[in-house]
LUMRO-837613 format. One record per residue (C-alpha): x, y, z. Coordinates in steps of 0.1 Angstrom, whole numbers, padded with zeros to 4 digits, always signed. Example, Ala and Ser with C-alpha at 12.3 -4.5 7.8 and 13.67 -1.06 7.14 Angstrom:
2
+0123-0045+0078
+0137-0011+0071
This chain:
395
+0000+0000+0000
+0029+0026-0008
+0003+0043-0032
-0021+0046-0003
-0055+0065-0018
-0035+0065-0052
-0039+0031-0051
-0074+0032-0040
-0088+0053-0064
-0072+0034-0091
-0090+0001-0085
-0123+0014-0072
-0134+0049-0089
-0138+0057-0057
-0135+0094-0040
-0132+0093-0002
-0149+0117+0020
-0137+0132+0047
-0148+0111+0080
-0158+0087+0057
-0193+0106+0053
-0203+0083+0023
-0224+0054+0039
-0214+0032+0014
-0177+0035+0018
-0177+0034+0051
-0167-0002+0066
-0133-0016+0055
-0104-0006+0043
-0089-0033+0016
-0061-0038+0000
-0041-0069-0018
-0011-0075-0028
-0019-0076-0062
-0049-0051-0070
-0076-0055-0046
-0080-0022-0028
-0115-0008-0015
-0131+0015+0007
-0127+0020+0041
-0151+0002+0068
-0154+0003+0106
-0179-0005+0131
-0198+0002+0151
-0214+0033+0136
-0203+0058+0160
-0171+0048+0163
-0149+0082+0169
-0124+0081+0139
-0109+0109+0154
-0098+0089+0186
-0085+0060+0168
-0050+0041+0183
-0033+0012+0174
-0055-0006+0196
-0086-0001+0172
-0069-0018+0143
-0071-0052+0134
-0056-0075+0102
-0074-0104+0083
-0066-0124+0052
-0093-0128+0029
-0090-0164+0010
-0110-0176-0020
-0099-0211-0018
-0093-0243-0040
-0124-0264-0026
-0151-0259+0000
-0156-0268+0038
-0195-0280+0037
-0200-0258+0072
-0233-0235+0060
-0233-0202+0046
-0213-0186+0071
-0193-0206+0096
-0173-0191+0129
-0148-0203+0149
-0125-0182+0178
-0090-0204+0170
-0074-0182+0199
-0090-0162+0221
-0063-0153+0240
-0048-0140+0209
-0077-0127+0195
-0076-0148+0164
-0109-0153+0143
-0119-0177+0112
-0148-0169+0093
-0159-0194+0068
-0184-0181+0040
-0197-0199+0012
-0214-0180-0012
-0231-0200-0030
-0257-0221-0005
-0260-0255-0009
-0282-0270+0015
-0282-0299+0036
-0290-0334+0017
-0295-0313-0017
-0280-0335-0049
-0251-0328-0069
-0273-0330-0100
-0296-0301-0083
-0267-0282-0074
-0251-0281-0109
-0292-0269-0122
-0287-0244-0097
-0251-0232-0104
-0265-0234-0144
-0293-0211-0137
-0271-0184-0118
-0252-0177-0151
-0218-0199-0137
-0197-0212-0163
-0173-0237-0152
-0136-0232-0164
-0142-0196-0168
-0157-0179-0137
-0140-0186-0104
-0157-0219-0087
-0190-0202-0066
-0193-0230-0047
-0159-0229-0032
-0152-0213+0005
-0140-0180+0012
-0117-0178+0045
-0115-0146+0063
-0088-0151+0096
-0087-0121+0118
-0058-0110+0142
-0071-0086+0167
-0034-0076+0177
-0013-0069+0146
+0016-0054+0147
+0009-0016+0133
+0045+0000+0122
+0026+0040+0116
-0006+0056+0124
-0014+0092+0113
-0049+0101+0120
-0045+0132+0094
-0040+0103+0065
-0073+0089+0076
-0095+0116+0073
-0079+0134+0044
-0094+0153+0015
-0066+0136-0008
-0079+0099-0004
-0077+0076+0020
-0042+0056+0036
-0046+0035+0057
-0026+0023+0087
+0007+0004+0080
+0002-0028+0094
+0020-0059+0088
-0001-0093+0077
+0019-0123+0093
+0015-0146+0063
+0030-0176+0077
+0012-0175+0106
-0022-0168+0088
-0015-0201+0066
-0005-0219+0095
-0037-0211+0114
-0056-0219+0078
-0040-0253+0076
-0049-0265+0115
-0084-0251+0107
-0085-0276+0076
-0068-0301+0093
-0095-0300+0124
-0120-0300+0098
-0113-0331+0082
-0107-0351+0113
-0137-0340+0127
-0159-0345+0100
-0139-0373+0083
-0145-0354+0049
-0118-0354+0022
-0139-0336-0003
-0157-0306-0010
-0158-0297-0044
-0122-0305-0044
-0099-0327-0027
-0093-0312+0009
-0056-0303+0016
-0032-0283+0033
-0023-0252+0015
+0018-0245+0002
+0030-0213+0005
+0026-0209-0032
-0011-0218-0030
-0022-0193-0006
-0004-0167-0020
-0026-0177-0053
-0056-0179-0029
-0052-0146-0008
-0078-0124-0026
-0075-0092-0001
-0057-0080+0031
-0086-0062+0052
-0077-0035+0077
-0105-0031+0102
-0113-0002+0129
-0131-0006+0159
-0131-0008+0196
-0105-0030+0207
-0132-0051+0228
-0156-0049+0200
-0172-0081+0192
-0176-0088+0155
-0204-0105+0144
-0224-0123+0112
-0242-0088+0105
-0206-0069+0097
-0191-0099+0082
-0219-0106+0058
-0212-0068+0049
-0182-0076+0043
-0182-0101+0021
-0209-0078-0002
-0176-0055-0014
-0168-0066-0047
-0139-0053-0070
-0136-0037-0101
-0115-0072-0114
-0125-0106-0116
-0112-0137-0104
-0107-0165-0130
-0093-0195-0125
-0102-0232-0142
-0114-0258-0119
-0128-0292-0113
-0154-0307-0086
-0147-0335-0066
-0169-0351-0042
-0203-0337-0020
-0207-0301-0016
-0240-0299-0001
-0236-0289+0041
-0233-0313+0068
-0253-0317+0094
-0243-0295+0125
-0236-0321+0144
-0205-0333+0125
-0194-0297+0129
-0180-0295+0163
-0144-0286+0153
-0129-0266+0183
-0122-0296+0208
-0105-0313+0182
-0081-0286+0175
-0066-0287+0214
-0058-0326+0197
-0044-0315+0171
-0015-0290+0189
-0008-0316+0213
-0001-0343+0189
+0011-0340+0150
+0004-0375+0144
-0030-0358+0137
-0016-0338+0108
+0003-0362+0094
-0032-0389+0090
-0046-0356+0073
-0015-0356+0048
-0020-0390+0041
-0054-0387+0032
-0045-0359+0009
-0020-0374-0010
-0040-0409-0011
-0065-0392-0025
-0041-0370-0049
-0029-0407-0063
+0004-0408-0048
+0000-0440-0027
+0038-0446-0018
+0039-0412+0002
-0002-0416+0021
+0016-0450+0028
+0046-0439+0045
+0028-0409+0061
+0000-0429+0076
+0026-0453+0091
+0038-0422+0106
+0006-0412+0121
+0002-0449+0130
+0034-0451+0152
+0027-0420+0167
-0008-0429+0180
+0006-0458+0196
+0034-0446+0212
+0005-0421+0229
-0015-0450+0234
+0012-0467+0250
+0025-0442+0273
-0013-0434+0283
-0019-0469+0295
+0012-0469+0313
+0005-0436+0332
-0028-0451+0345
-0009-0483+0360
-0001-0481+0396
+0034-0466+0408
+0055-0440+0391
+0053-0428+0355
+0089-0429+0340
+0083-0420+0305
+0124-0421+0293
+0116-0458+0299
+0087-0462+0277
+0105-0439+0252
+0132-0467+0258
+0109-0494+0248
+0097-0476+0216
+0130-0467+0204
+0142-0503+0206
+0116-0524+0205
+0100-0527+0163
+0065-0515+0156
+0056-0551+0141
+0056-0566+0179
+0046-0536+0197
+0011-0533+0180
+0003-0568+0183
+0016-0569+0221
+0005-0537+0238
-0033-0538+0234
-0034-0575+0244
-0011-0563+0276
-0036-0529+0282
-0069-0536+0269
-0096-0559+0278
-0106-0591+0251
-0134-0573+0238
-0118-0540+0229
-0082-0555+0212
-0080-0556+0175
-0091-0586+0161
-0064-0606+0148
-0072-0601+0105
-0064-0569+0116
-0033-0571+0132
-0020-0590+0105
-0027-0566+0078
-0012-0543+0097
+0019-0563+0101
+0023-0571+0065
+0017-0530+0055
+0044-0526+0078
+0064-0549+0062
+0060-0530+0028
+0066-0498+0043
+0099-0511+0050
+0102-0525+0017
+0104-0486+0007
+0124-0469+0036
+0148-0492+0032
+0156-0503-0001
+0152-0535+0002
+0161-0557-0029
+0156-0590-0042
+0177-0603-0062
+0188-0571-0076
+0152-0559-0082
+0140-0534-0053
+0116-0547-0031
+0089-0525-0034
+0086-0531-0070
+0066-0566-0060
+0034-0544-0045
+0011-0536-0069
-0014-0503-0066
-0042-0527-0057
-0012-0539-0025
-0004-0504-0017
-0042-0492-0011
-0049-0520+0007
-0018-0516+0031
-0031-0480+0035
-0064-0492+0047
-0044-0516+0070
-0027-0488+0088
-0056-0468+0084
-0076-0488+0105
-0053-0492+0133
-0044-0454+0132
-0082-0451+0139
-0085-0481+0168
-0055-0461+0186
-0068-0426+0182
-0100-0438+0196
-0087-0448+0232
-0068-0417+0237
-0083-0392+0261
């Protein structure tokens, strides 16, 4: 924003007023860091411009994203409310509850959407707001200037926006066990949300002010003088899900404390993406690490004192193969152990895993070469399943 209201006017045809007296530009201040600039907004309406601090300005990241989290029309979550960190989720296009694909693409048809050349309607829009950025200037002359608006210079963490982003997706998926919404589900690159940041979104208000649906559907009404256009595809259920499947915030506390979490979610991703070798080794990954908190979870509830270097001992030296087949027969009653098909597909995945960290060869062919794709999904499924037998006895 070096051009400030230069830059403004450019991409809006807009003239600010002083003290914002225009009631249609007066909510949020826009900019991107492409184009995508618009007029200043703040809430609520009697909010003393004049008295404005660093305190009254907050950050978001506005993301039109590659698929769509089937949450309603506008979905809200407070990742961090210690650090005053907010996800909206807004899909613009409804699609409700149950409705068919076939009825969705009638719909889509009748709106006037061409697939391939506008961008997908029925994709989500993320908006993730920091209520304590870190403002670098603040000149209360610039905001209320006959010369055009600038606004504050405040400094989008980007990193730390995708990170949040990517645990919100994460929790998502693991709550709802959905891979799909439109598109295949998946943590963003750096390069991807840099294509998927739309707008950075400077907002003015109380610092204790409580944004709501009302201001964020406002919001999400501002529309620029460019289009977005992108080609795209549709894969899998778009319609929402029932509310019930929705409860995402206890699952992210899960998530922080263990990554094995994450790296199921990976898995999933790239299974899906057709790249079996890597959702095979990754979910192996999550596998292990579920057990080992499986492991030192049962151990903690056994009487006398917790050592956990010792069970760290026991996982270090002691293979995967025998541990999984040992431990829930040592900690868990008959009736809640694995049944024992199980535990054998799990030991022969594991066995083909190390066929590919390991570079195992046979007679100068390498190992791995033996498992067909038909093999490989089905020791995914293998580990799969006891990924999701040990994630379901940990507290």
């Amino acid at each position: 924003m070096a051009e400030g209201g230069g830059l403004l006017n450019r991409y809006t045809s807009l003239r600010l007023y002083r003290e914002f007296e225009s009631p249609r530009l007066r909510h949020l201040i826009v900019s991107n860091i492409v184009v995508h600039v618009g007029a200043p907004f703040y809430w609520p309406e009697d909010f003393n411009i004049n008295a404005i601090t660093k305190k009254n300005v907050r950050i978001a990241a506005w993301l039109k994203l590659p698929f769509r989290y089937r949450t309603g029309d506008l979905f809200h979550l407070d990742i961090d409310e210690s650090a005053g960190i907010d996800i909206w989720i807004y899909n613009r296009f409804p699609i409700p509850e149950g409705e068919s694909y076939e009825k969705t693409h009638q719909r889509l048809h009748e709106a006037g959407y061409k697939r391939g050349v506008d961008y997908p309607r029925d994709h989500s829009e993320a908006i993730i707001i920091l209520k304590n950025p870190q403002v670098t200037s603040l000149r209360q002359e610039n905001l209320t200037s006959d010369d055009g608006f600038s606004p504050p210079a405040v400094q989008l963490p980007y990193f730390r926006v995708l990170q949040i982003l990517n645990e919100f997706t994460c929790a998502y998926a693991t709550t709802t066990n959905e891979l799909f919404g439109g598109a295949a589900l998946k943590p963003l690159s750096n390069a991807e949300f840099f294509d998927s940041l739309w707008a950075e979104v400077t907002l003015l208000c109380p610092h204790d002010y409580n944004i709501q649906e009302p201001e964020i559907l406002e919001m999400v009404q501002w529309v620029p003088e460019r289009d977005f256009r992108v080609i795209s595809t549709r894969h899998g259920e778009v319609s929402d899900l029932p509310k019930e499947k929705l409860e995402i915030k206890p699952v992210l506390k899960k998530i922080r404390d263990h990554a094995f979490h994450e790296l199921a979610f990976k898995a999933k991703v790239e299974m899906v993406s057709h790249e079996p070798i890597t959702a095979l080794v990754l979910i192996c990954a999550a596998m292990e690490g579920a057990h080992a908190a499986f492991l030192h979870q049962a151990i903690k509830r056994m009487p006398g004192e917790y050592q956990e270097s010792l069970v760290n001992q026991l996982l270090r030296e002691q293979g995967i193969s025998t541990l999984v087949q040992i431990t829930p027969k040592i900690f868990l009653p008959v009736d809640k152990q694995p049944n024992v098909k199980t535990l054998k597909e799990c030991v022969s995945a594991l066995q083909a895993r190390n066929d590919i960290m390991h570079a195992k060869s046979s007679k100068g062919t390498y190992a791995m070469r033996k498992h067909t794709n038909s093999d490989l999904n089905n020791h995914y499924s293998a580990l799969l399943t006891m990924y999701n037998f040990f994630v379901s006895i940990i507290d």
